[in-house]
VOGU-3710 file (C-alpha; in Angstrom, 3 decimals, decimal comma):
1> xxxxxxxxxx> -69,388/17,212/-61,340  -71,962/19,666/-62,023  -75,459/18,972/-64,066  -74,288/21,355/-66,516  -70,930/19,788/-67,172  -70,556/17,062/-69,714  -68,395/14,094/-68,793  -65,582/13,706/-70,680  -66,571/10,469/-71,836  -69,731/11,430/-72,997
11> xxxxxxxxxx> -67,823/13,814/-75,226  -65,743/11,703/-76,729  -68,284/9,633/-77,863  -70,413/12,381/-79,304  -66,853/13,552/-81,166  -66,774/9,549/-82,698  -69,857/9,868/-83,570  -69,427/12,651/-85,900  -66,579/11,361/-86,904  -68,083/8,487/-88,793
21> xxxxxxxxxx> -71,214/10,581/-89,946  -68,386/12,598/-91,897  -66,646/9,488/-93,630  -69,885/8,087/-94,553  -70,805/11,637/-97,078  -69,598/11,047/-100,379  -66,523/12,716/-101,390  -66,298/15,770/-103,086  -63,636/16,306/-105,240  -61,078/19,051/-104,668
31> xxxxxxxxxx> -61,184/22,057/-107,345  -59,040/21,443/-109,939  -56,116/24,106/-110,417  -56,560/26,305/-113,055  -55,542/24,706/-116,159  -52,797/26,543/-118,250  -54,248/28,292/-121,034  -53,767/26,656/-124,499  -50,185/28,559/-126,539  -51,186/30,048/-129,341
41> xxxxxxxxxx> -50,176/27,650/-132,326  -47,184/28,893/-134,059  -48,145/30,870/-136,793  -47,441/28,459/-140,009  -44,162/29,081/-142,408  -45,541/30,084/-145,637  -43,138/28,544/-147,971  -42,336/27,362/-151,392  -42,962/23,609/-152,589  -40,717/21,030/-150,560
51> xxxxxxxxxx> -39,089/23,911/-149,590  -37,284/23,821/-145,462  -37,349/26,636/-143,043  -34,301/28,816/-144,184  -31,628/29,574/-141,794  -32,128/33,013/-141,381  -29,066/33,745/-138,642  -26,573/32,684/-141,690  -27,276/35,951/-142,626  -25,337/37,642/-139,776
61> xxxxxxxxxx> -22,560/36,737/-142,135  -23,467/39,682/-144,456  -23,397/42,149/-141,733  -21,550/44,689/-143,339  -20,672/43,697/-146,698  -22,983/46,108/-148,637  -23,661/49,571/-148,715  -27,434/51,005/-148,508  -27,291/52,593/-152,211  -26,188/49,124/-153,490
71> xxxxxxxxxx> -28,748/47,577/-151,778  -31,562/49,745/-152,889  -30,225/49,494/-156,741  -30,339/45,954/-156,727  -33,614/45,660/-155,158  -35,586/48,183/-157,284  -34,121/47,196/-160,531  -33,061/43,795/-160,447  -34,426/41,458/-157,527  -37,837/42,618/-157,677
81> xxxxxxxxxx> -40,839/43,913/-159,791  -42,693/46,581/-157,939  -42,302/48,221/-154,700  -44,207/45,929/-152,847  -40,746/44,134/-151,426  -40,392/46,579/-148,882  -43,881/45,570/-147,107  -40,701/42,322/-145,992  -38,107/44,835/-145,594  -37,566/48,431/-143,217
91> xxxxxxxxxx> -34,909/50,206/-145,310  -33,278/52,780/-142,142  -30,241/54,859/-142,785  -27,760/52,243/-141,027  -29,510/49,160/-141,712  -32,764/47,299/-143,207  -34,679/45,257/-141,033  -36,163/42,017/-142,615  -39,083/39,863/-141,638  -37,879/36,556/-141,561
101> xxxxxxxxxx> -41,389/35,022/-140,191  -44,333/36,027/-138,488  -43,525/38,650/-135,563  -39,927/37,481/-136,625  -37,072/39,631/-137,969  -33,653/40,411/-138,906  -31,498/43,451/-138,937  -28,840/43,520/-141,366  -26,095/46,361/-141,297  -25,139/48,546/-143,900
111> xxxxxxxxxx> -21,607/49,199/-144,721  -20,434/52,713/-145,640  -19,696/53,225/-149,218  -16,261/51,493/-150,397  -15,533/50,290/-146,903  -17,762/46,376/-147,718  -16,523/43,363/-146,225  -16,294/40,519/-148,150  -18,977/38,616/-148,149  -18,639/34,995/-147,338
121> xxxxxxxxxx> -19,231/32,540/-150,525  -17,537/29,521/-151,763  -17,049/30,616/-155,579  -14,404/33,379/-156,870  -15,349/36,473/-158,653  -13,461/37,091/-161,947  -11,280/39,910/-160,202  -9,949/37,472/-157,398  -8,426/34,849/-159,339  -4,551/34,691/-160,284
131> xxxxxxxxxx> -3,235/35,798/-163,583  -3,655/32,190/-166,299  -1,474/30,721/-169,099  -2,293/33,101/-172,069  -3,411/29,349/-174,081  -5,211/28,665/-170,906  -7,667/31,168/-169,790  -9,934/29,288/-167,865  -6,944/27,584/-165,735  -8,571/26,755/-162,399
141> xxxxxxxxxx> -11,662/27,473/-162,673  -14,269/25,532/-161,485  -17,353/24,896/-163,597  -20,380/22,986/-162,900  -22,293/21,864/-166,435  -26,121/20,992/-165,561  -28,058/19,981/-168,995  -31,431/21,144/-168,128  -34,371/18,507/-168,005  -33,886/14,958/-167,414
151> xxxxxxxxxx> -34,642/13,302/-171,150  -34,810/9,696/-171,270  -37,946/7,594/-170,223  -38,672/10,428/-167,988  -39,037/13,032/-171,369  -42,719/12,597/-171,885  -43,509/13,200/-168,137  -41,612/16,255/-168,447  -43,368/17,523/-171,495  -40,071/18,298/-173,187
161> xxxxxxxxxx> -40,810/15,917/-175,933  -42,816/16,313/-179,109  -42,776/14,461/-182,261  -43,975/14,959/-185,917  -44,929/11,612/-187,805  -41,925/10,455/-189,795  -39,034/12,151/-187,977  -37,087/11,772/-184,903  -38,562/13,199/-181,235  -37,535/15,952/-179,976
171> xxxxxxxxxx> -36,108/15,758/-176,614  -34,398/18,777/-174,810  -33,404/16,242/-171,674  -31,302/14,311/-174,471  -30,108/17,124/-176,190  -28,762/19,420/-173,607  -26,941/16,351/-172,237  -25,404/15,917/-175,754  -24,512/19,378/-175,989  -22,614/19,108/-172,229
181> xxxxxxxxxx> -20,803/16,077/-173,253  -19,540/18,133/-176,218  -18,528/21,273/-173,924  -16,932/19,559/-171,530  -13,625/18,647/-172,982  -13,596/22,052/-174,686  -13,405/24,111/-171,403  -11,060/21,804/-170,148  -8,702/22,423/-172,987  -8,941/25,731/-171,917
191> xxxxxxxxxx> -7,845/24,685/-168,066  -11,329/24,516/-166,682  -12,119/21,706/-164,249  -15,553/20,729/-165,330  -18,279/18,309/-163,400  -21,204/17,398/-164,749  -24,307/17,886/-162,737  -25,624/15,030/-164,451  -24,323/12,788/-166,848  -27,112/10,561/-168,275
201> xxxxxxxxxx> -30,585/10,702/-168,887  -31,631/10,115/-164,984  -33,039/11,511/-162,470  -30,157/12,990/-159,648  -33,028/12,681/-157,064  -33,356/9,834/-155,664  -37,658/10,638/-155,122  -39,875/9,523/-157,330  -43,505/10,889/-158,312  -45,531/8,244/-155,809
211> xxxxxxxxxx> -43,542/9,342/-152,961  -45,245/12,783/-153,136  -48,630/12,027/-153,550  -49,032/13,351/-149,688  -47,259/17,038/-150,934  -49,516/16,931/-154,245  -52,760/16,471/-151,862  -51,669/19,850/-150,308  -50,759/21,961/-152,846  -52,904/24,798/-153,727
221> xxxxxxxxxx> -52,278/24,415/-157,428  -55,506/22,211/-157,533  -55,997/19,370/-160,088  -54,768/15,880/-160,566  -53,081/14,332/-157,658  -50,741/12,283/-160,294  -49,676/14,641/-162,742  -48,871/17,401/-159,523  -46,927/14,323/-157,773  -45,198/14,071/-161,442
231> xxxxxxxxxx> -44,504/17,737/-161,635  -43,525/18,101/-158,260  -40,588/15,264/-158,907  -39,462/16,875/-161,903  -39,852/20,497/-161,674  -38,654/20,759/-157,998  -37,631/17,595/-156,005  -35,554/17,182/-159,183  -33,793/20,416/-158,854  -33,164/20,822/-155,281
241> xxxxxxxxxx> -31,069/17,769/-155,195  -28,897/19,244/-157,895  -28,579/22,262/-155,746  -27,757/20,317/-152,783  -24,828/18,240/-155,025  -23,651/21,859/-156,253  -23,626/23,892/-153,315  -22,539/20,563/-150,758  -20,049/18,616/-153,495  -19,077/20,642/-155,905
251> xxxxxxxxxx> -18,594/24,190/-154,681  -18,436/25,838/-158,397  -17,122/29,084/-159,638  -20,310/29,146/-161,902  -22,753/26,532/-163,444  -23,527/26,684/-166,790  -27,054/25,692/-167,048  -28,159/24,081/-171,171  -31,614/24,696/-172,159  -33,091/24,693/-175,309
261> xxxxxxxxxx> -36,533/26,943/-175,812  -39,738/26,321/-177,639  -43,270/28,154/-178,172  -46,401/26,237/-177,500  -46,736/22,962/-179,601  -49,966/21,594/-178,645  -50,339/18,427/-179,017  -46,843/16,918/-178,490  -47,841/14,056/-181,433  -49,052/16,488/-183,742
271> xxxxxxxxxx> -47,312/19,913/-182,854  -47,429/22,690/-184,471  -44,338/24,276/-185,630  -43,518/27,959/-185,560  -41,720/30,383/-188,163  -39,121/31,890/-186,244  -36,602/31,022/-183,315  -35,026/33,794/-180,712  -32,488/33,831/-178,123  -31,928/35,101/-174,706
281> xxxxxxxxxx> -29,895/34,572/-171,509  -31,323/34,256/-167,629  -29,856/35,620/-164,752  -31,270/35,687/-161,403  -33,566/38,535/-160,358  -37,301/39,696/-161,018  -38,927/38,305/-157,962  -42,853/38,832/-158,251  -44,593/40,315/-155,061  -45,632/37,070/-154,708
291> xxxxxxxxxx> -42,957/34,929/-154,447  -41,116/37,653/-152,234  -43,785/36,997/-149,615  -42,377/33,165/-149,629  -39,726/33,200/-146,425  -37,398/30,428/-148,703  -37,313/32,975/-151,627  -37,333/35,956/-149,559  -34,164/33,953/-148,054  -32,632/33,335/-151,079
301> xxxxxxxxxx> -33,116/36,453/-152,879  -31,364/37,959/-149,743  -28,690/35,077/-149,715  -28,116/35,821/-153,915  -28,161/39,664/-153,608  -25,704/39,725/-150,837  -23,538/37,089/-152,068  -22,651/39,762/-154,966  -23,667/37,077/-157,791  -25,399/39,662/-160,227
311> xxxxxxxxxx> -22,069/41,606/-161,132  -21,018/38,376/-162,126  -24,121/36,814/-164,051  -24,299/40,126/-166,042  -20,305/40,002/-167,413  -20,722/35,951/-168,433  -23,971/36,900/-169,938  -22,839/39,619/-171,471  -20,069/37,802/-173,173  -22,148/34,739/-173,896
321> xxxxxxxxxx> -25,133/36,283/-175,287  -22,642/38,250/-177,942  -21,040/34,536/-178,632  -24,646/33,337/-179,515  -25,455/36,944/-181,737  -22,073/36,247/-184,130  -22,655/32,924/-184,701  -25,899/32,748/-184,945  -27,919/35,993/-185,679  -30,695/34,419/-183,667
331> xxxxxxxxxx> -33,128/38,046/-182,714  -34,014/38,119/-178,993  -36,926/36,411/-177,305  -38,608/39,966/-175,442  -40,873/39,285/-172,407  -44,252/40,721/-171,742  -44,035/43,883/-169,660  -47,589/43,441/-168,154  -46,253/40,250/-166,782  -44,650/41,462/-164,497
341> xxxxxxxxxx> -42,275/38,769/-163,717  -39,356/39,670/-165,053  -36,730/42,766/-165,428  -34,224/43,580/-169,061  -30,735/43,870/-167,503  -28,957/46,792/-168,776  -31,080/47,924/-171,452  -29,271/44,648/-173,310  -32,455/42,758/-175,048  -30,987/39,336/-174,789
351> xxxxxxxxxx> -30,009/39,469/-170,723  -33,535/39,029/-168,582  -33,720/38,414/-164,946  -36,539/36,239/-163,673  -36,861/34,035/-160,595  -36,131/30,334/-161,830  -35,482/27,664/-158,828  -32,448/26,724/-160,434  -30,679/29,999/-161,288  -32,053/31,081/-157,176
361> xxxxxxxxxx> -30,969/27,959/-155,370  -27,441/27,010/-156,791  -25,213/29,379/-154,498  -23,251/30,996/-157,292  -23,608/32,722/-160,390  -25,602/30,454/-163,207  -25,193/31,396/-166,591  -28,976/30,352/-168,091  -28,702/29,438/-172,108  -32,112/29,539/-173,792
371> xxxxxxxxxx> -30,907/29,599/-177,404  -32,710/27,938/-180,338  -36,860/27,397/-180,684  -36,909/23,632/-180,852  -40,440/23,710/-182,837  -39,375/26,331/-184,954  -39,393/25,726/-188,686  -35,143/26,206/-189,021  -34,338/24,829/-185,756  -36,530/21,568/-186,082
381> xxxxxxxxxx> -34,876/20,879/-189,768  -31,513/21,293/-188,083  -32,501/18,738/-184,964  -33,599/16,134/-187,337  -30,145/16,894/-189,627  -28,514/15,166/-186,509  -24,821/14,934/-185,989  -21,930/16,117/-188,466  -18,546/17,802/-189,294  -18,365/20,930/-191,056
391> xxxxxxxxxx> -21,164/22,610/-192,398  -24,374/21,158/-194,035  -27,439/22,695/-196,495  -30,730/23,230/-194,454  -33,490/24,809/-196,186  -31,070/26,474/-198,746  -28,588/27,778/-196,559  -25,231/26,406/-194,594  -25,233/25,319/-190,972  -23,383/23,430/-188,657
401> xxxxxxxxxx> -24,714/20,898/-186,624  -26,648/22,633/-184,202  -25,736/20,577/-181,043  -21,652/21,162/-181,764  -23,093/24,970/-182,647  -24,407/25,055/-178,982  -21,458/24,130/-177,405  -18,677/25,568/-179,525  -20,521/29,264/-178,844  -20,769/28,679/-175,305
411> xxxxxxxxxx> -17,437/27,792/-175,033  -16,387/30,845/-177,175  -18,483/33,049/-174,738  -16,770/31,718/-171,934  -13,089/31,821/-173,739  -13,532/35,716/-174,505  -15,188/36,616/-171,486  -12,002/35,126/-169,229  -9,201/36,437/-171,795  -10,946/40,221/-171,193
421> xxxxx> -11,031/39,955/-167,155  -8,501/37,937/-166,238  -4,393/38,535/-166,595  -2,336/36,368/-168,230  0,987/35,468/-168,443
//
């Protein structure tokens, strides 16, 4: 061994030794790996009140089934109000491209003119039913009858009641159900099959105003967290589970949706009533730029247009609306042009369009009554002359009951409107 030559067991001890002098330092902890960087959050579905996500590829259906000229004529002067619709929708020469959601769309195809598939629906135009009994013209057809409102204990929730001090209330929930129970049998005379939407003075929902106090928190209405929990019920939880029995049970050729109008009463225990009534009909159409920027409504405006339902709405309306002028000589009811929120159909001044959740969500062609003024001076007298046969002096002149009136007109509408576009046999 040489001095300058460690012994190996000298070197292994030196090697322990450092050993332990490393244990003893206090650990350090290893880097951690990079962390994944948060996702962007999902950009939020801007969407109507208790509205779902719509099912946007149920579109694809529609591929092909209309042509780019009927598109356009239906959007500019029927669906919508101004041109801001197309800021949603890429109108090419083959196709239009929709947004469906943010950084989302969908690209629907054109069909050449006169070459459209049919789209797919579950109610039957006018042209593609089978010739009827010449007694029977509306033999097979399928007709949904929703009184509008709900009436009942639920009538002063609704604000569709009012009453003056010594006479009856006036309740369009009650009434519009009276005036369905009277139509019903009539139409099926005629060889309609006929199902009432409702057929009492109850809610079809099964949700109730406390069970949306969460919703009314959020809404951007503002205001009382009760009465938007009670409007919420009514005006929309109540509808959308009649759409959901029509479109899931029922399967209708059309609904026939009852409503009486009225102008502003005030206070609904001391209203004030008007001098004159008017008339018109609804149809679906004259979406407002805002309610176009709504995916559900831009969904449904699609799902209405393509379905072909306004060729239909306008020929019952038509036909209706000229029931209602014979029998009743009731003038119009003309909407505000710088509302913007509406569109005249055909230059006719008793057919409007306008964006209603009923008339948009039911999946077939609604004809929309608003006939009558229930505050007006005439129509009021006649509510509160109740039920009767023939005819009966009002204010120095001869009516019928108003409620049989109702019904026997819409009937009639229906009646002439089948015997013109339908062969019999």
């Amino acid at each position: 061994m040489t001095p300058r030559t460690l012994p190996l067991w000298i070197v292994g001890i030196l090697g322990l030794a450092a050993a332990i002098v490393w244990l003893k330092q206090p650990s350090i902890p290893p880097s951690p790996a990079p962390a994944p960087e948060d996702p962007s959050p999902a950009p939020a579905h801007s969407l109507s009140d208790l509205a779902g996500t719509p099912d946007w590829l149920a579109l694809n259906g529609f591929q092909s089934t209309i042509s780019r000229g009927d598109f356009l004529r239906q959007m500019d002067g029927i669906f919508t109000v101004s041109p801001a619709w197309r800021d949603w929708f890429e109108v090419g020469t083959q196709d239009v491209k929709i947004v469906t959601s943010p950084g989302q769309e969908l690209r629907l195809r054109f069909s050449p003119e006169g070459l459209e598939s049919a789209p797919p629906r579950y109610w039957r135009p006018v042209s593609s039913l089978p010739a009827a009994p010449a007694d029977r013209p509306l033999e097979g057809i399928r007709i949904a009858i929703d009184p509008g409102h709900i009436g009942g204990r639920w009538g002063k929730m609704e604000e569709r009641w009012f009453q003056i001090a010594g006479n009856q209330p006036v309740q369009e929930g009650d009434m519009t159900l009276q005036v369905a129970l009277l139509l019903k049998p009539q139409l099926e005379r005629l060889g309609a099959t006929v199902t009432m939407v409702r057929d009492k003075t109850e809610p079809v929902t099964t949700i109730r105003p406390e069970m949306l106090r969460d919703e009314a928190r959020h809404s951007t209405s503002g205001g009382d967290i009760a009465k938007l929990a009670e409007r919420l019920f009514y005006r929309t939880a109540e509808i959308r589970a009649r759409a959901k029995l029509v479109n899931e049970t029922i399967k209708p050729d059309i609904v026939l949706c009852l409503h009486f109008n009225a102008d502003a009463w005030g206070d609904p225990s001391n209203p004030t009533l008007v001098p004159a009534n008017h008339f018109h009909m609804i149809l679906n159409g004259g979406y407002t730029d805002g309610e176009v920027a709504l995916e559900d409504q831009r969904h449904d405006l699609l799902t209405k247009l393509l379905e072909g339902v306004h060729g239909e709405e306008t020929g019952l309306a038509t036909y209706a609306a000229a029931a209602f002028v014979e029998k009743t000589g009731m003038p119009p009811y003309i909407y505000n042009p710088e509302a913007k929120n509406s569109r005249n159909v055909d230059g006719n001044p008793y057919l409007w369009a306008r964006n209603l959740l009923a008339n948009r969500i039911y999946r077939c062609p609604v004809v929309y009554f608003e006939p009558y003024v229930m505050n007006s001076l005439e129509d009021h007298a006649r509510i509160q002359a109740g039920d009767y046969e023939g005819t009966r002096e009002i204010a120095g002149k001869q009516y019928p009951a108003i409620l049989r009136e109702y019904a026997d007109t819409v009937a009639l509408g229906l009646e002439r409107y089948y015997r013109a576009k339908r062969a019999a046999f």
